[in-house]
C-alpha positions in Angstrom: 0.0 0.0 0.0 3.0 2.4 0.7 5.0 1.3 -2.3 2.0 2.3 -4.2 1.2 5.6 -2.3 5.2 6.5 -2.9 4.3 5.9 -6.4 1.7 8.0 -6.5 3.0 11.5 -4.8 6.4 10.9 -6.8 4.4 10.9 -10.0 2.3 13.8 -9.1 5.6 15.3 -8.4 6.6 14.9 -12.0 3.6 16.7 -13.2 3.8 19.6 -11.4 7.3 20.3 -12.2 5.9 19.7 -16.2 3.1 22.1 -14.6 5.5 24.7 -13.4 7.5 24.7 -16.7 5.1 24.8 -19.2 2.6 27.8 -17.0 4.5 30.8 -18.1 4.6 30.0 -21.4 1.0 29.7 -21.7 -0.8 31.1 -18.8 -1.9 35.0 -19.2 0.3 37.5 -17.3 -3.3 38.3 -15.3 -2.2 34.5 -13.3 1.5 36.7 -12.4 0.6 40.1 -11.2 2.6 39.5 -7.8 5.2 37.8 -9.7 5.9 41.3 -12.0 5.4 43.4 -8.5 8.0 41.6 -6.9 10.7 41.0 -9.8 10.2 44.6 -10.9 9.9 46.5 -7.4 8.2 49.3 -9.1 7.5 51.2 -5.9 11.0 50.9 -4.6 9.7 48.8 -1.7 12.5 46.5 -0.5 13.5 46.1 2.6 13.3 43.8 5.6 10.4 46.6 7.6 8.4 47.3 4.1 5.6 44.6 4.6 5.3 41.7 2.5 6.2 42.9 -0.8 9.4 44.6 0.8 10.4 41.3 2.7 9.7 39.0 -0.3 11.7 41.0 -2.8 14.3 41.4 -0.2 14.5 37.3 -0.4 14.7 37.5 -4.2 17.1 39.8 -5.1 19.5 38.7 -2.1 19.2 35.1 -3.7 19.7 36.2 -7.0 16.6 34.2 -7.8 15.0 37.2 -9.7 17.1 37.0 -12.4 16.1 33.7 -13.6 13.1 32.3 -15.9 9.8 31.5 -13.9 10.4 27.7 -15.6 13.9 27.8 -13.4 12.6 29.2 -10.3 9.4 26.9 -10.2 11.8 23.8 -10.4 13.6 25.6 -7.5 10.9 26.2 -5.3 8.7 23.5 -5.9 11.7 21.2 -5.1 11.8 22.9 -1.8 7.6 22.8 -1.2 7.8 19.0 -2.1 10.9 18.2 0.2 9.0 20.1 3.0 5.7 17.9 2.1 8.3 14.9 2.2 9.7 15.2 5.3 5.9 15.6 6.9 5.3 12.3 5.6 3.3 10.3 2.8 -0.4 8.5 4.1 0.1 5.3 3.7 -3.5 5.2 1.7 -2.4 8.0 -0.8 -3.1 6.0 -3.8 -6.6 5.0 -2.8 -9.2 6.7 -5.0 -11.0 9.2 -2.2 -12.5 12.9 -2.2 -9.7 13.2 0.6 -6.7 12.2 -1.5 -8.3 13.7 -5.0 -8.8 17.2 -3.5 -4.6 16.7 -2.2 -4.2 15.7 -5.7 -5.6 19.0 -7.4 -3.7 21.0 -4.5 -0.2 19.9 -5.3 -1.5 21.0 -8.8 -2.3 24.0 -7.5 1.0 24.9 -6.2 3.0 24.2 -9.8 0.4 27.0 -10.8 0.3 29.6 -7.8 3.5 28.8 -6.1 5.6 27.7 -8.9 6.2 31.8 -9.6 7.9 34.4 -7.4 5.4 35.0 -4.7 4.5 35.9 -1.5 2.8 32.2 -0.9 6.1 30.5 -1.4 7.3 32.6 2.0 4.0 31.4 3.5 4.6 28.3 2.8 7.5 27.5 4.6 6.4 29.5 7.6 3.3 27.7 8.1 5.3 23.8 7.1 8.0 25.1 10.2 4.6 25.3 12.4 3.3 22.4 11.3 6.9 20.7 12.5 7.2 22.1 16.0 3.7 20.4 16.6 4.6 17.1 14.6 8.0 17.0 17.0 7.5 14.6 19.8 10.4 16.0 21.5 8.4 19.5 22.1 5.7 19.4 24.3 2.0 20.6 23.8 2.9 24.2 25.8 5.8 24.9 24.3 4.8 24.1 21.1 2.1 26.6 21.5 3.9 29.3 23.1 7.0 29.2 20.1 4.2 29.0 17.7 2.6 32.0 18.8 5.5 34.2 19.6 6.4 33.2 15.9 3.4 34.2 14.3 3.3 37.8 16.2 7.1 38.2 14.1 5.5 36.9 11.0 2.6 39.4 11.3 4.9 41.9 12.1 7.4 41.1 9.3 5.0 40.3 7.0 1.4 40.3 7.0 0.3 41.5 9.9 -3.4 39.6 10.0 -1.0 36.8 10.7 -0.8 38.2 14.5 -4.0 37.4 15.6 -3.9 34.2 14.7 -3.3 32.9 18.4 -6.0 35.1 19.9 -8.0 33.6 17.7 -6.8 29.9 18.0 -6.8 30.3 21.8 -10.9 31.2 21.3 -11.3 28.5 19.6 -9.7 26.1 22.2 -11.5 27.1 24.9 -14.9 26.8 23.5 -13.8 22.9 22.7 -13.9 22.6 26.6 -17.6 23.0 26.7 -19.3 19.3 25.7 -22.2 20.0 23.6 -23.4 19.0 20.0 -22.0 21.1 16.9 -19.2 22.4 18.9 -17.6 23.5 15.9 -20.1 26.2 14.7 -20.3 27.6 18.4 -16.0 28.0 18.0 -16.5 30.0 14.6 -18.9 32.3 15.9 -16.3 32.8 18.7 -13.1 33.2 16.3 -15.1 35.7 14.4 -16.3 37.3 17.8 -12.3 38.1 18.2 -11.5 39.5 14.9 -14.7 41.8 15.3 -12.9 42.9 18.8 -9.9 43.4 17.0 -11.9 45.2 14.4 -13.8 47.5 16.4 -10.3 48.3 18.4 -8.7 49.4 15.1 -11.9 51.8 14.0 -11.6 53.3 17.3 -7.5 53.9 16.8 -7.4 54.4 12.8 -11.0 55.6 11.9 -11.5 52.4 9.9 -13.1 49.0 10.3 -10.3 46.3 9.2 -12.4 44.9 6.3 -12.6 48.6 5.0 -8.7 48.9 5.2 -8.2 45.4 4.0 -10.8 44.5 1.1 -13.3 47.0 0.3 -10.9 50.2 -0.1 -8.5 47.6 -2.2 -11.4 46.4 -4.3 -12.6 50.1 -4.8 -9.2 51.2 -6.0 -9.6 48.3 -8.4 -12.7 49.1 -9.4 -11.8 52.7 -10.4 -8.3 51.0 -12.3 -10.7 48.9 -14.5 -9.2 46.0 -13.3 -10.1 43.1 -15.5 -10.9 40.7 -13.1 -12.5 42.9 -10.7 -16.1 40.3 -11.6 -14.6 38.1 -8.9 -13.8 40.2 -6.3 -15.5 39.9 -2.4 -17.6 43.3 -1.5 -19.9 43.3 1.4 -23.7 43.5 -0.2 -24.3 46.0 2.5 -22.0 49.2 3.1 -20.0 49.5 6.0 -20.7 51.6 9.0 -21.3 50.4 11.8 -19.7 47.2 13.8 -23.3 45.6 13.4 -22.3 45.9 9.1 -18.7 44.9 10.0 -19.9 41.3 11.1 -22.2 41.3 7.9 -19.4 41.8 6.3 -17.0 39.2 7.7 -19.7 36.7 8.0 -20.3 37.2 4.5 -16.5 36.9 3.5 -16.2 34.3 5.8 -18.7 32.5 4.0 -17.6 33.4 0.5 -14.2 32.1 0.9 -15.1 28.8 2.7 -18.6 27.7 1.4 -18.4 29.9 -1.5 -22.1 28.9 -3.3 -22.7 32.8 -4.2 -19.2 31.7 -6.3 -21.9 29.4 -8.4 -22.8 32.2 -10.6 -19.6 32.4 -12.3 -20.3 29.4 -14.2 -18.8 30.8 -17.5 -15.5 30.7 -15.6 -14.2 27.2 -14.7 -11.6 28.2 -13.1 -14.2 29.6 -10.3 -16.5 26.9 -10.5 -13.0 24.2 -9.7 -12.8 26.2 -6.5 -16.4 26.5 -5.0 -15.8 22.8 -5.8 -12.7 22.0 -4.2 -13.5 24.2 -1.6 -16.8 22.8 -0.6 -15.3 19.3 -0.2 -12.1 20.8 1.1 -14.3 23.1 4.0 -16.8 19.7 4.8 -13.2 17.4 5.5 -11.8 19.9 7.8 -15.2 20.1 9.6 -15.4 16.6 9.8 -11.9 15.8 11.2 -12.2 18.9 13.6 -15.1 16.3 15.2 -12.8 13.5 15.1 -10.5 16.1 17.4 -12.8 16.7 19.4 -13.7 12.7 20.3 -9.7 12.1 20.2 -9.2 15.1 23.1 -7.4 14.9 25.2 -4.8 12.5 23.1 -4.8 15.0 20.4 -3.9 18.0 21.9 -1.6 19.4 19.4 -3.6 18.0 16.3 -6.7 19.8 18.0 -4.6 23.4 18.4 -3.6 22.6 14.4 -6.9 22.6 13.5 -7.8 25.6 15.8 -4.8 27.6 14.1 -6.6 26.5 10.4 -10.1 27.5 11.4 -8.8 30.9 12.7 -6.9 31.7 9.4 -10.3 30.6 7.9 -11.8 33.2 9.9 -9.4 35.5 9.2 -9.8 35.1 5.5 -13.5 36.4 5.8 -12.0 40.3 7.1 -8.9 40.5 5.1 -9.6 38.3 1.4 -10.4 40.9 -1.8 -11.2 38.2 -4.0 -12.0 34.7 -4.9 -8.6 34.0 -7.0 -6.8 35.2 -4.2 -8.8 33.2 -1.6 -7.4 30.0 -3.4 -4.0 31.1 -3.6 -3.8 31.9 -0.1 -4.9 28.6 0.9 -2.2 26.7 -1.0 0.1 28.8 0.8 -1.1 27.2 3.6 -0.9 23.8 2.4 1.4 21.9 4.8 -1.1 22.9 7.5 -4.0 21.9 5.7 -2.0 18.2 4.9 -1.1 17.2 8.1 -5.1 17.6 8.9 -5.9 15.9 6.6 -3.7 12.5 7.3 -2.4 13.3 10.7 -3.0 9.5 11.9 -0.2 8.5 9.0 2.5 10.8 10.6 3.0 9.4 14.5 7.2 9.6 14.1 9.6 11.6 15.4 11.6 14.5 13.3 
Protein backbone atom coordinates (compact mmCIF):
# COMPACT_ATOMS: atom_id res chain seq x y z
CA UNK A 1 0.00 0.00 0.00
CA UNK A 2 3.03 2.35 0.67
CA UNK A 3 4.98 1.29 -2.26
CA UNK A 4 1.98 2.29 -4.24
CA UNK A 5 1.23 5.56 -2.32
CA UNK A 6 5.17 6.48 -2.91
CA UNK A 7 4.27 5.87 -6.39
CA UNK A 8 1.69 8.05 -6.54
CA UNK A 9 3.02 11.54 -4.76
CA UNK A 10 6.43 10.94 -6.81
CA UNK A 11 4.44 10.90 -10.02
CA UNK A 12 2.30 13.82 -9.08
CA UNK A 13 5.59 15.34 -8.39
CA UNK A 14 6.61 14.92 -11.99
CA UNK A 15 3.64 16.67 -13.25
CA UNK A 16 3.78 19.59 -11.37
CA UNK A 17 7.33 20.34 -12.17
CA UNK A 18 5.93 19.69 -16.20
CA UNK A 19 3.11 22.14 -14.64
CA UNK A 20 5.52 24.72 -13.37
CA UNK A 21 7.47 24.71 -16.69
CA UNK A 22 5.08 24.81 -19.21
CA UNK A 23 2.64 27.80 -17.02
CA UNK A 24 4.49 30.79 -18.07
CA UNK A 25 4.56 29.95 -21.41
CA UNK A 26 0.96 29.70 -21.69
CA UNK A 27 -0.83 31.12 -18.82
CA UNK A 28 -1.95 35.01 -19.21
CA UNK A 29 0.25 37.53 -17.27
CA UNK A 30 -3.33 38.29 -15.31
CA UNK A 31 -2.21 34.55 -13.28
CA UNK A 32 1.48 36.74 -12.37
CA UNK A 33 0.57 40.07 -11.20
CA UNK A 34 2.60 39.46 -7.76
CA UNK A 35 5.19 37.84 -9.74
CA UNK A 36 5.87 41.32 -12.00
CA UNK A 37 5.40 43.35 -8.46
CA UNK A 38 8.00 41.59 -6.91
CA UNK A 39 10.67 40.98 -9.80
CA UNK A 40 10.16 44.58 -10.92
CA UNK A 41 9.89 46.49 -7.38
CA UNK A 42 8.18 49.26 -9.06
CA UNK A 43 7.55 51.24 -5.90
CA UNK A 44 10.97 50.87 -4.55
CA UNK A 45 9.74 48.79 -1.67
CA UNK A 46 12.52 46.48 -0.50
CA UNK A 47 13.51 46.08 2.56
CA UNK A 48 13.30 43.85 5.65
CA UNK A 49 10.45 46.55 7.57
CA UNK A 50 8.38 47.28 4.12
CA UNK A 51 5.59 44.57 4.59
CA UNK A 52 5.28 41.68 2.51
CA UNK A 53 6.23 42.89 -0.82
CA UNK A 54 9.38 44.60 0.82
CA UNK A 55 10.36 41.26 2.66
CA UNK A 56 9.70 38.96 -0.32
CA UNK A 57 11.65 41.02 -2.75
CA UNK A 58 14.33 41.37 -0.22
CA UNK A 59 14.51 37.28 -0.37
CA UNK A 60 14.69 37.47 -4.22
CA UNK A 61 17.10 39.75 -5.05
CA UNK A 62 19.45 38.74 -2.05
CA UNK A 63 19.24 35.12 -3.70
CA UNK A 64 19.68 36.19 -6.95
CA UNK A 65 16.58 34.17 -7.79
CA UNK A 66 14.95 37.23 -9.67
CA UNK A 67 17.13 36.95 -12.38
CA UNK A 68 16.09 33.70 -13.56
CA UNK A 69 13.05 32.33 -15.86
CA UNK A 70 9.83 31.52 -13.94
CA UNK A 71 10.35 27.66 -15.58
CA UNK A 72 13.87 27.85 -13.43
CA UNK A 73 12.57 29.16 -10.32
CA UNK A 74 9.39 26.95 -10.22
CA UNK A 75 11.75 23.77 -10.38
CA UNK A 76 13.64 25.60 -7.54
CA UNK A 77 10.87 26.22 -5.30
CA UNK A 78 8.74 23.54 -5.87
CA UNK A 79 11.70 21.23 -5.11
CA UNK A 80 11.81 22.87 -1.80
CA UNK A 81 7.64 22.77 -1.19
CA UNK A 82 7.82 18.99 -2.08
CA UNK A 83 10.88 18.23 0.18
CA UNK A 84 9.04 20.15 2.95
CA UNK A 85 5.68 17.93 2.07
CA UNK A 86 8.27 14.93 2.19
CA UNK A 87 9.70 15.22 5.32
CA UNK A 88 5.93 15.58 6.86
CA UNK A 89 5.27 12.32 5.56
CA UNK A 90 3.31 10.34 2.82
CA UNK A 91 -0.44 8.50 4.09
CA UNK A 92 0.07 5.32 3.71
CA UNK A 93 -3.49 5.22 1.71
CA UNK A 94 -2.36 8.02 -0.77
CA UNK A 95 -3.13 6.03 -3.81
CA UNK A 96 -6.65 5.00 -2.80
CA UNK A 97 -9.15 6.74 -4.98
CA UNK A 98 -11.03 9.21 -2.18
CA UNK A 99 -12.45 12.95 -2.18
CA UNK A 100 -9.65 13.23 0.58
CA UNK A 101 -6.66 12.17 -1.48
CA UNK A 102 -8.27 13.69 -4.97
CA UNK A 103 -8.82 17.15 -3.45
CA UNK A 104 -4.55 16.73 -2.17
CA UNK A 105 -4.15 15.72 -5.66
CA UNK A 106 -5.64 18.96 -7.41
CA UNK A 107 -3.67 21.02 -4.55
CA UNK A 108 -0.17 19.92 -5.33
CA UNK A 109 -1.46 20.97 -8.82
CA UNK A 110 -2.30 24.02 -7.49
CA UNK A 111 1.02 24.87 -6.21
CA UNK A 112 2.96 24.23 -9.80
CA UNK A 113 0.42 27.04 -10.84
CA UNK A 114 0.31 29.57 -7.83
CA UNK A 115 3.48 28.77 -6.07
CA UNK A 116 5.65 27.68 -8.90
CA UNK A 117 6.24 31.79 -9.58
CA UNK A 118 7.92 34.38 -7.41
CA UNK A 119 5.41 35.00 -4.66
CA UNK A 120 4.48 35.91 -1.49
CA UNK A 121 2.85 32.25 -0.95
CA UNK A 122 6.10 30.47 -1.40
CA UNK A 123 7.27 32.61 1.97
CA UNK A 124 4.01 31.40 3.51
CA UNK A 125 4.64 28.28 2.80
CA UNK A 126 7.55 27.49 4.58
CA UNK A 127 6.44 29.50 7.60
CA UNK A 128 3.35 27.67 8.12
CA UNK A 129 5.26 23.75 7.13
CA UNK A 130 7.96 25.12 10.18
CA UNK A 131 4.57 25.30 12.43
CA UNK A 132 3.34 22.37 11.31
CA UNK A 133 6.89 20.65 12.46
CA UNK A 134 7.15 22.07 15.96
CA UNK A 135 3.73 20.42 16.59
CA UNK A 136 4.59 17.14 14.59
CA UNK A 137 7.96 16.99 17.03
CA UNK A 138 7.53 14.57 19.81
CA UNK A 139 10.44 15.95 21.54
CA UNK A 140 8.37 19.47 22.07
CA UNK A 141 5.66 19.39 24.29
CA UNK A 142 2.04 20.62 23.77
CA UNK A 143 2.93 24.15 25.83
CA UNK A 144 5.84 24.90 24.33
CA UNK A 145 4.77 24.06 21.05
CA UNK A 146 2.05 26.62 21.55
CA UNK A 147 3.91 29.27 23.07
CA UNK A 148 6.96 29.17 20.14
CA UNK A 149 4.21 29.04 17.69
CA UNK A 150 2.58 32.00 18.79
CA UNK A 151 5.45 34.22 19.65
CA UNK A 152 6.38 33.23 15.92
CA UNK A 153 3.37 34.15 14.27
CA UNK A 154 3.28 37.81 16.19
CA UNK A 155 7.15 38.21 14.07
CA UNK A 156 5.48 36.94 11.00
CA UNK A 157 2.61 39.36 11.27
CA UNK A 158 4.92 41.94 12.12
CA UNK A 159 7.42 41.10 9.29
CA UNK A 160 5.04 40.28 6.99
CA UNK A 161 1.39 40.29 7.00
CA UNK A 162 0.26 41.48 9.93
CA UNK A 163 -3.44 39.61 10.02
CA UNK A 164 -0.98 36.78 10.72
CA UNK A 165 -0.82 38.20 14.52
CA UNK A 166 -4.01 37.38 15.58
CA UNK A 167 -3.91 34.23 14.71
CA UNK A 168 -3.27 32.90 18.42
CA UNK A 169 -6.01 35.08 19.93
CA UNK A 170 -7.96 33.56 17.69
CA UNK A 171 -6.78 29.90 18.02
CA UNK A 172 -6.80 30.31 21.78
CA UNK A 173 -10.87 31.19 21.35
CA UNK A 174 -11.27 28.45 19.62
CA UNK A 175 -9.65 26.05 22.15
CA UNK A 176 -11.47 27.14 24.91
CA UNK A 177 -14.89 26.82 23.49
CA UNK A 178 -13.78 22.89 22.65
CA UNK A 179 -13.95 22.61 26.63
CA UNK A 180 -17.59 22.96 26.67
CA UNK A 181 -19.30 19.33 25.66
CA UNK A 182 -22.17 19.96 23.61
CA UNK A 183 -23.35 18.98 20.01
CA UNK A 184 -22.00 21.10 16.92
CA UNK A 185 -19.15 22.39 18.88
CA UNK A 186 -17.57 23.45 15.87
CA UNK A 187 -20.09 26.19 14.69
CA UNK A 188 -20.33 27.60 18.36
CA UNK A 189 -15.99 28.00 17.96
CA UNK A 190 -16.47 29.97 14.60
CA UNK A 191 -18.91 32.33 15.95
CA UNK A 192 -16.29 32.76 18.71
CA UNK A 193 -13.14 33.16 16.33
CA UNK A 194 -15.05 35.70 14.40
CA UNK A 195 -16.28 37.30 17.85
CA UNK A 196 -12.28 38.09 18.22
CA UNK A 197 -11.46 39.47 14.91
CA UNK A 198 -14.66 41.79 15.32
CA UNK A 199 -12.93 42.89 18.82
CA UNK A 200 -9.94 43.43 16.98
CA UNK A 201 -11.89 45.17 14.37
CA UNK A 202 -13.78 47.46 16.41
CA UNK A 203 -10.33 48.35 18.37
CA UNK A 204 -8.67 49.39 15.05
CA UNK A 205 -11.94 51.78 13.96
CA UNK A 206 -11.60 53.32 17.31
CA UNK A 207 -7.54 53.92 16.78
CA UNK A 208 -7.43 54.43 12.78
CA UNK A 209 -11.00 55.62 11.92
CA UNK A 210 -11.51 52.43 9.87
CA UNK A 211 -13.06 49.00 10.30
CA UNK A 212 -10.29 46.26 9.23
CA UNK A 213 -12.43 44.92 6.30
CA UNK A 214 -12.64 48.55 4.97
CA UNK A 215 -8.75 48.88 5.17
CA UNK A 216 -8.15 45.41 3.98
CA UNK A 217 -10.76 44.47 1.12
CA UNK A 218 -13.27 47.04 0.34
CA UNK A 219 -10.94 50.22 -0.10
CA UNK A 220 -8.45 47.64 -2.25
CA UNK A 221 -11.41 46.37 -4.27
CA UNK A 222 -12.60 50.06 -4.76
CA UNK A 223 -9.17 51.20 -6.02
CA UNK A 224 -9.59 48.31 -8.42
CA UNK A 225 -12.66 49.10 -9.45
CA UNK A 226 -11.79 52.66 -10.43
CA UNK A 227 -8.32 50.99 -12.28
CA UNK A 228 -10.74 48.89 -14.45
CA UNK A 229 -9.19 45.96 -13.27
CA UNK A 230 -10.06 43.12 -15.54
CA UNK A 231 -10.91 40.66 -13.12
CA UNK A 232 -12.51 42.90 -10.74
CA UNK A 233 -16.10 40.35 -11.61
CA UNK A 234 -14.64 38.07 -8.94
CA UNK A 235 -13.84 40.16 -6.30
CA UNK A 236 -15.51 39.90 -2.40
CA UNK A 237 -17.58 43.27 -1.55
CA UNK A 238 -19.92 43.30 1.43
CA UNK A 239 -23.69 43.47 -0.24
CA UNK A 240 -24.29 46.03 2.45
CA UNK A 241 -22.01 49.24 3.10
CA UNK A 242 -20.00 49.47 5.99
CA UNK A 243 -20.68 51.63 8.99
CA UNK A 244 -21.26 50.41 11.80
CA UNK A 245 -19.68 47.24 13.78
CA UNK A 246 -23.28 45.63 13.45
CA UNK A 247 -22.35 45.85 9.14
CA UNK A 248 -18.70 44.86 10.01
CA UNK A 249 -19.90 41.32 11.12
CA UNK A 250 -22.15 41.32 7.89
CA UNK A 251 -19.37 41.84 6.28
CA UNK A 252 -17.03 39.24 7.75
CA UNK A 253 -19.69 36.66 8.01
CA UNK A 254 -20.29 37.20 4.49
CA UNK A 255 -16.53 36.91 3.48
CA UNK A 256 -16.21 34.34 5.77
CA UNK A 257 -18.71 32.48 3.95
CA UNK A 258 -17.64 33.36 0.45
CA UNK A 259 -14.23 32.12 0.87
CA UNK A 260 -15.05 28.81 2.75
CA UNK A 261 -18.62 27.72 1.44
CA UNK A 262 -18.38 29.93 -1.48
CA UNK A 263 -22.14 28.86 -3.34
CA UNK A 264 -22.66 32.79 -4.22
CA UNK A 265 -19.24 31.68 -6.33
CA UNK A 266 -21.89 29.45 -8.36
CA UNK A 267 -22.78 32.20 -10.59
CA UNK A 268 -19.64 32.40 -12.29
CA UNK A 269 -20.29 29.39 -14.24
CA UNK A 270 -18.79 30.81 -17.54
CA UNK A 271 -15.48 30.67 -15.64
CA UNK A 272 -14.23 27.22 -14.67
CA UNK A 273 -11.60 28.24 -13.06
CA UNK A 274 -14.16 29.61 -10.32
CA UNK A 275 -16.50 26.94 -10.49
CA UNK A 276 -13.04 24.17 -9.73
CA UNK A 277 -12.79 26.20 -6.45
CA UNK A 278 -16.42 26.48 -5.01
CA UNK A 279 -15.78 22.84 -5.82
CA UNK A 280 -12.68 21.98 -4.20
CA UNK A 281 -13.51 24.22 -1.62
CA UNK A 282 -16.83 22.79 -0.61
CA UNK A 283 -15.26 19.30 -0.23
CA UNK A 284 -12.13 20.85 1.13
CA UNK A 285 -14.30 23.10 4.00
CA UNK A 286 -16.81 19.66 4.75
CA UNK A 287 -13.19 17.42 5.52
CA UNK A 288 -11.85 19.90 7.81
CA UNK A 289 -15.20 20.09 9.64
CA UNK A 290 -15.37 16.59 9.78
CA UNK A 291 -11.86 15.78 11.21
CA UNK A 292 -12.24 18.95 13.61
CA UNK A 293 -15.10 16.32 15.16
CA UNK A 294 -12.82 13.49 15.09
CA UNK A 295 -10.46 16.08 17.38
CA UNK A 296 -12.75 16.66 19.43
CA UNK A 297 -13.71 12.72 20.30
CA UNK A 298 -9.70 12.07 20.23
CA UNK A 299 -9.20 15.11 23.07
CA UNK A 300 -7.39 14.91 25.16
CA UNK A 301 -4.78 12.51 23.05
CA UNK A 302 -4.76 14.98 20.37
CA UNK A 303 -3.90 17.96 21.90
CA UNK A 304 -1.63 19.42 19.38
CA UNK A 305 -3.64 17.98 16.29
CA UNK A 306 -6.75 19.80 17.99
CA UNK A 307 -4.56 23.41 18.36
CA UNK A 308 -3.56 22.61 14.40
CA UNK A 309 -6.94 22.57 13.52
CA UNK A 310 -7.76 25.58 15.76
CA UNK A 311 -4.84 27.61 14.06
CA UNK A 312 -6.60 26.50 10.37
CA UNK A 313 -10.09 27.46 11.38
CA UNK A 314 -8.76 30.90 12.72
CA UNK A 315 -6.89 31.65 9.40
CA UNK A 316 -10.31 30.58 7.89
CA UNK A 317 -11.83 33.23 9.86
CA UNK A 318 -9.37 35.49 9.24
CA UNK A 319 -9.85 35.06 5.54
CA UNK A 320 -13.50 36.40 5.79
CA UNK A 321 -12.01 40.26 7.11
CA UNK A 322 -8.89 40.53 5.15
CA UNK A 323 -9.65 38.32 1.37
CA UNK A 324 -10.37 40.85 -1.80
CA UNK A 325 -11.20 38.16 -4.01
CA UNK A 326 -12.02 34.73 -4.92
CA UNK A 327 -8.63 34.02 -6.97
CA UNK A 328 -6.77 35.22 -4.24
CA UNK A 329 -8.82 33.21 -1.62
CA UNK A 330 -7.43 30.02 -3.38
CA UNK A 331 -4.00 31.14 -3.61
CA UNK A 332 -3.80 31.87 -0.12
CA UNK A 333 -4.88 28.59 0.91
CA UNK A 334 -2.18 26.70 -1.01
CA UNK A 335 0.06 28.80 0.78
CA UNK A 336 -1.11 27.23 3.56
CA UNK A 337 -0.94 23.76 2.37
CA UNK A 338 1.38 21.91 4.81
CA UNK A 339 -1.12 22.95 7.45
CA UNK A 340 -3.95 21.89 5.68
CA UNK A 341 -1.96 18.24 4.88
CA UNK A 342 -1.09 17.21 8.06
CA UNK A 343 -5.06 17.62 8.87
CA UNK A 344 -5.90 15.87 6.61
CA UNK A 345 -3.72 12.47 7.28
CA UNK A 346 -2.39 13.34 10.69
CA UNK A 347 -2.98 9.45 11.87
CA UNK A 348 -0.20 8.55 8.97
CA UNK A 349 2.53 10.76 10.56
CA UNK A 350 3.02 9.44 14.47
CA UNK A 351 7.24 9.62 14.13
CA UNK A 352 9.55 11.64 15.39
CA UNK A 353 11.55 14.54 13.32
Amino acid sequence: MLKNSRFIFFTLIIICFLLGIVCPYILPDKFYPDSIHIITDPYNEIGVFNGSYGLTILIYYSTGIYKLPYSIIAIIQLTILFLIIYKTGIPEKFSQLSIKNFLIYLAFLMMAIFIGQPTKEFITFIFIAFIVYIFQSNYISVGIAILISSLYFFLFGFLFRPYFSFIPFISLAIYLITKIRFKNRWILSILLGISVILLFSLTYKIAKGDFLSQVTRENINKLRLNEGDANADTMIVSPIPITNIFTEAFATVYGFITVNFPINALSFFYKPQVIAFVIWQLFMTWIIIVRFGYLLEEFPNRKKELWLMCILLSYFIIQGIFEPDLGSAIRHKIGILPLIYYLFYYDDFKRKI
